[in-house]
C-alpha positions as CSV (number, residue, x, y, z in Angstrom):
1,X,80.3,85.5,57.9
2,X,83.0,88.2,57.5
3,X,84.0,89.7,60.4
4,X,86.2,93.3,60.5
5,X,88.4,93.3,63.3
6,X,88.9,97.1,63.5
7,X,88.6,99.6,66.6
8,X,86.3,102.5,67.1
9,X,89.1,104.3,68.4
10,X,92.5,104.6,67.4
11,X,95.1,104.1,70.6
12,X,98.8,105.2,69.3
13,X,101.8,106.0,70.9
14,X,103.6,108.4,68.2
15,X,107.5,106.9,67.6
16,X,108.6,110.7,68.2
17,X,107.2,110.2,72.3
18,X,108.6,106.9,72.1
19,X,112.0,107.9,71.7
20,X,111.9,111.1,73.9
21,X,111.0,108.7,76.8
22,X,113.6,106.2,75.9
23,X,116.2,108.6,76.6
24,X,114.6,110.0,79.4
25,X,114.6,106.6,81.4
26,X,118.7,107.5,81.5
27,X,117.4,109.7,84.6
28,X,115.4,108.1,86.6
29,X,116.1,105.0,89.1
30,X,115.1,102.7,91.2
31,X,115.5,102.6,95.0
32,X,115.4,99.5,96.9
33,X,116.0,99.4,101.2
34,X,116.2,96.6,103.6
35,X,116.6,98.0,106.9
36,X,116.1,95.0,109.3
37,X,114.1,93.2,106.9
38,X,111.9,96.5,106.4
39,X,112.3,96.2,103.0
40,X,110.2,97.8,100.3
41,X,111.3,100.0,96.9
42,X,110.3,103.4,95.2
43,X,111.7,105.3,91.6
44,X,113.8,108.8,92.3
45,X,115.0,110.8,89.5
46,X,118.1,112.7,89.1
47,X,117.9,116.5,89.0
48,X,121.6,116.8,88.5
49,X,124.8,117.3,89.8
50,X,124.4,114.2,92.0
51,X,120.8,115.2,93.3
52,X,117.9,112.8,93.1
53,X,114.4,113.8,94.3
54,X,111.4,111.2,95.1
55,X,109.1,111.1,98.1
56,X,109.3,112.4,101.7
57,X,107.4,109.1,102.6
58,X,109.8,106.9,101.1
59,X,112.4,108.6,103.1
60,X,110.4,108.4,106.2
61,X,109.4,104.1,105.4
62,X,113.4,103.8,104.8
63,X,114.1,105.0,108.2
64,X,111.3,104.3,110.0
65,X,108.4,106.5,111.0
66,X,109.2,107.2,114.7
67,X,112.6,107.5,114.1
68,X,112.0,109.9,111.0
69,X,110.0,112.0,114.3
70,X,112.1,111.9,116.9
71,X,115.7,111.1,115.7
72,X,118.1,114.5,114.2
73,X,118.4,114.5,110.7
74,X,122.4,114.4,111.2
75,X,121.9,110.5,111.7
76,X,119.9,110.0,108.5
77,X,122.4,109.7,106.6
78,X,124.3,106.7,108.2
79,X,120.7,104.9,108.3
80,X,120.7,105.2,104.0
81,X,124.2,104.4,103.5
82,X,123.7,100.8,105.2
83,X,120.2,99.5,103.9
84,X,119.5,101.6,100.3
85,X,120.8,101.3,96.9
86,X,120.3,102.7,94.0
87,X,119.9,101.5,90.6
88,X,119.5,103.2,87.1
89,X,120.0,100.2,85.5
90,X,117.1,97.8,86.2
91,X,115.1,97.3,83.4
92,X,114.6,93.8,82.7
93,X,113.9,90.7,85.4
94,X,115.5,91.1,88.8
95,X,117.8,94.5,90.2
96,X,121.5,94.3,89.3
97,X,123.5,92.3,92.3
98,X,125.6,95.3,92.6
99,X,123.9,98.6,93.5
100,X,124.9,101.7,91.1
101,X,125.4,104.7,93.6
102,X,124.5,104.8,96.9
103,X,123.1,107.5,99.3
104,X,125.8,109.9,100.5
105,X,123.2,113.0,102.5
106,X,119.5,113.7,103.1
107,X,118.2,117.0,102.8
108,X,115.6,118.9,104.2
109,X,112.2,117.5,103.0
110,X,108.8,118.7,102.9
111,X,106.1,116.7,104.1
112,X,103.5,119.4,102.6
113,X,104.8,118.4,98.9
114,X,105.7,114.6,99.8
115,X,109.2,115.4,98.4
116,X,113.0,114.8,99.2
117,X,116.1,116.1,98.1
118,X,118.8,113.1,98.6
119,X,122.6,113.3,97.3
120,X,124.0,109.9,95.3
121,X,127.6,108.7,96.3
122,X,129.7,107.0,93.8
123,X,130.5,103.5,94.6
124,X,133.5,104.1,92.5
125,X,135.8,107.6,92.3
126,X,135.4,107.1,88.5
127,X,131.9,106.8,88.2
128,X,129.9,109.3,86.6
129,X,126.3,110.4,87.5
130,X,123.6,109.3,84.8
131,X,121.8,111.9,82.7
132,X,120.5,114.7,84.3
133,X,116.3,115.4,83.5
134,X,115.8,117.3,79.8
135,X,114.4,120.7,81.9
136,X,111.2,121.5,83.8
137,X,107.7,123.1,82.3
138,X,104.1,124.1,83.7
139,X,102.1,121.5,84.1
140,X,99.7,121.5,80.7
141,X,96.1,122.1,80.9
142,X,94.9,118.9,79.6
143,X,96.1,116.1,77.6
144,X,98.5,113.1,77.9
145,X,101.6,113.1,80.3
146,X,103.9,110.2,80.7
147,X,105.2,108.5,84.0
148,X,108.2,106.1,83.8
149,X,109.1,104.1,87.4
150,X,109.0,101.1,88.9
151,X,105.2,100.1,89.6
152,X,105.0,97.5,92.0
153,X,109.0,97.3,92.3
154,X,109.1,95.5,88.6
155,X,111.4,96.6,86.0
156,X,111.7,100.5,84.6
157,X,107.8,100.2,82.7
158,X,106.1,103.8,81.2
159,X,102.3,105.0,81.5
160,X,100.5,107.6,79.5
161,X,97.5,108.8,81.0
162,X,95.7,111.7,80.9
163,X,95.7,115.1,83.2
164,X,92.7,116.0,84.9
165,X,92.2,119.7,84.9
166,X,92.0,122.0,87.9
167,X,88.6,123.1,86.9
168,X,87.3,118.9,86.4
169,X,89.4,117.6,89.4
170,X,86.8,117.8,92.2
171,X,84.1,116.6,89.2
172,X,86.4,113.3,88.6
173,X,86.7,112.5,92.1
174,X,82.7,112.8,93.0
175,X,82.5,110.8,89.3
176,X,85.0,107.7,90.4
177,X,83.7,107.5,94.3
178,X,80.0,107.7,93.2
179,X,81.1,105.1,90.2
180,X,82.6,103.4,93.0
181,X,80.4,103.2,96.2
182,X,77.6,100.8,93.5
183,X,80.0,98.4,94.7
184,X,77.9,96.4,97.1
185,X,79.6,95.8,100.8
186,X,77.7,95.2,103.8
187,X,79.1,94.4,107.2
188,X,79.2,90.5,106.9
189,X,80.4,90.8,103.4
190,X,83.0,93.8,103.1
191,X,85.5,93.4,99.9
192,X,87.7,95.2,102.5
193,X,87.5,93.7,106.3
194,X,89.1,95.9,107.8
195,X,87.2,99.2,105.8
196,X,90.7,100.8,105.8
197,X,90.7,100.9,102.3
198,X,87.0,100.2,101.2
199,X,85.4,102.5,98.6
200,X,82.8,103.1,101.5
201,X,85.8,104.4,104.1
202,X,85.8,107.9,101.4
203,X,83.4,110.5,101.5
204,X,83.4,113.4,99.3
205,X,85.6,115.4,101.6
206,X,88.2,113.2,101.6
207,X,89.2,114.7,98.1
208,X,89.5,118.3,98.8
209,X,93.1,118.6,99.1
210,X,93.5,117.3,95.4
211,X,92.3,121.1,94.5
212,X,95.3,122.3,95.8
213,X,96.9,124.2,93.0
214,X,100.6,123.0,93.6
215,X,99.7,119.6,93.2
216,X,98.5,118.4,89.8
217,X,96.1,115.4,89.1
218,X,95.8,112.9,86.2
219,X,94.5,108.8,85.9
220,X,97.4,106.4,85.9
221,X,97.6,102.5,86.4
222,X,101.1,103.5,88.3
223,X,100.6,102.3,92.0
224,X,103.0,100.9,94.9
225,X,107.0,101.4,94.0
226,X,106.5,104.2,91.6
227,X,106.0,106.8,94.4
228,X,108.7,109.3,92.9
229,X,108.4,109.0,89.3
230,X,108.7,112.0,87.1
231,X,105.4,113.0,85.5
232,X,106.7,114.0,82.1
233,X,104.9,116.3,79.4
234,X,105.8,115.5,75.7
235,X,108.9,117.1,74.7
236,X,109.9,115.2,78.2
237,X,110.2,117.6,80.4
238,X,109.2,117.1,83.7
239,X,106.0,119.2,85.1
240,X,105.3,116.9,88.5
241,X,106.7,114.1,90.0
242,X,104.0,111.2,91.2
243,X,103.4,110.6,95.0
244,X,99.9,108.8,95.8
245,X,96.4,108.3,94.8
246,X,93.3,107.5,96.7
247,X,93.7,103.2,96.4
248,X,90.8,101.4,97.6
249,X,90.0,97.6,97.5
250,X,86.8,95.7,95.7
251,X,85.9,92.2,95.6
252,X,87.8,92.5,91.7
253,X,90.4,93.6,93.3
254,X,92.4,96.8,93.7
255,X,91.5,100.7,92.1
256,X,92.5,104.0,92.4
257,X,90.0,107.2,92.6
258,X,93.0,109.3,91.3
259,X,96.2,110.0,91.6
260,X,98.3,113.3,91.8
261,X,101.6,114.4,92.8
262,X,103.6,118.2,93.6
263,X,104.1,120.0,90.2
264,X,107.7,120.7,89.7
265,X,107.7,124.6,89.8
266,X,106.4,124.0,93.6
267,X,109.2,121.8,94.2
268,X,111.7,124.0,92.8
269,X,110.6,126.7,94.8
270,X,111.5,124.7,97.6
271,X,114.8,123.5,96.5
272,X,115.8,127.4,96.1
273,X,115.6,127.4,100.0
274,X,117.6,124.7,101.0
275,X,121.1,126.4,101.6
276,X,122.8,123.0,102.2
277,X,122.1,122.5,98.5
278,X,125.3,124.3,96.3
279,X,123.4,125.7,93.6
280,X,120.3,125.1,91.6
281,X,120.2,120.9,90.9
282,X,117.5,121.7,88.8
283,X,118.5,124.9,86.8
284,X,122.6,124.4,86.8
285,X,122.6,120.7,85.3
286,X,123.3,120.0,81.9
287,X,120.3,118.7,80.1
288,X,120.4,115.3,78.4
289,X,119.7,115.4,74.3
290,X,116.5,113.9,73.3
291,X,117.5,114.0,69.6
């Protein structure tokens, strides 16, 4: 019997994307710490002129959440320069043995947008910074945006996945946690022990603040290490940059609700009142060329 082994569907990437993303991976790096074997990793991005932006938790796991409370932002800096490099250059097996910048100042973050503002230093006086990001745009209304990181603290990888719409956001998360909660648990037989992160620890309120309008939403398979990763639209300009999703455990294993991160016109507004900052990072760097 003759069997057609065709799809339904057709799944492309279009070479065009393929290439705009290429060169935007120049930008965006991977952050590694080990502060008295508190170790753990994230993706930044750099904004320009020596600025890299990822997530006000990562900067609060580097240095330690009590001490991110109760110590003066004056010592942060002295806590980076000893436990976290940076590396633009990891993109196949392990991390480069040598770091290439390290972390020279911590600005103000905001905990409301999950973001920081943090300032490379050059290992070298020669070095140079890498690209700067190919400009900022509205987040679109719907379609395909791309996230490049470091998922899991593996290698520089890329995800498209698809936005999910102000108006549809509330909709998808009722849709995945209803989806979800036919996942049978019962107290002597919980996929999650300790119901921290069981499908059945989420009720439908526990979504509300994904309706905030300066966050944006959309379905990725990006999880741990690629908090701060630029969410990029399809010219590659960047319109969010990823923080978190709802993540909850099932007896297959691990899923996310949905995840969402702070548009990038509600970070710039915040960047524009940070006076340490000299000028714009995001509207006074040179943009790379994606041609």
């Amino acid at each position: 019997m003759k069997v057609e082994f065709g799809k339904k569907k057709l799944q492309k990437d279009r070479v065009r994307i393929q290439k705009i993303l290429m060169k935007c991976s120049e930008f965006i790096g991977y952050v590694w710490w080990n502060n008295n074997e508190n170790r753990g990793s994230a993706t930044c991005f750099h904004l320009g002129n020596g600025y890299i932006l990822t997530c006000f938790h990562v900067v609060r796991d580097i240095i330690g959440k009590d001490i991110a409370v109760n110590t003066n932002r004056a010592r942060w800096p002295s806590i980076f320069s000893k436990c976290t490099s940076i590396h633009f250059s990891y993109e196949k097996h392990n991390p480069p043995a040598e770091a290439d910048f390290g972390l020279e100042e911590v600005f103000i973050p905001n905990e409301e947008l999950d973001c920081a503002v943090l300032q490379l230093k050059k290992i070298k006086p020669e070095d140079s910074f890498p690209p700067a990001i190919n400009g900022t745009a509205p987040p679109p209304l719907s379609g395909l945006v791309y996230l490049i990181g470091h998922p899991g603290g593996e290698e520089k990888s890329t995800d498209s996945c698809y936005i999910v719409p102000v108006m549809c956001q509330h909709k998808e998360a009722q849709k995945c946690f209803l989806e979800g909660s036919n996942e049978p648990c019962q107290e002597s037989g919980c996929c999650d022990p300790e119901k921290d992160k069981c499908i059945h620890s989420f009720s439908l309120r526990s979504f509300d603040d994904i309706t905030n309008p300066k966050f944006v939403t959309y379905d990725t398979c990006f999880y741990h290490g690629a908090s701060g990763s630029p969410v990029l639209n399809s010219e590659g300009k960047v319109v969010a940059m990823h923080t978190t999703g709802y993540y909850y455990k099932t007896k297959e294993g691990g899923h996310s609700i949905m995840e969402f991160g702070p548009s990038i016109l509600a970070i710039d507004y915040f960047l524009k009142s940070i006076p340490e900052i000299t000028g714009d990072p995001i509207t006074t760097a040179e943009p790379m060329e994606t041609d």
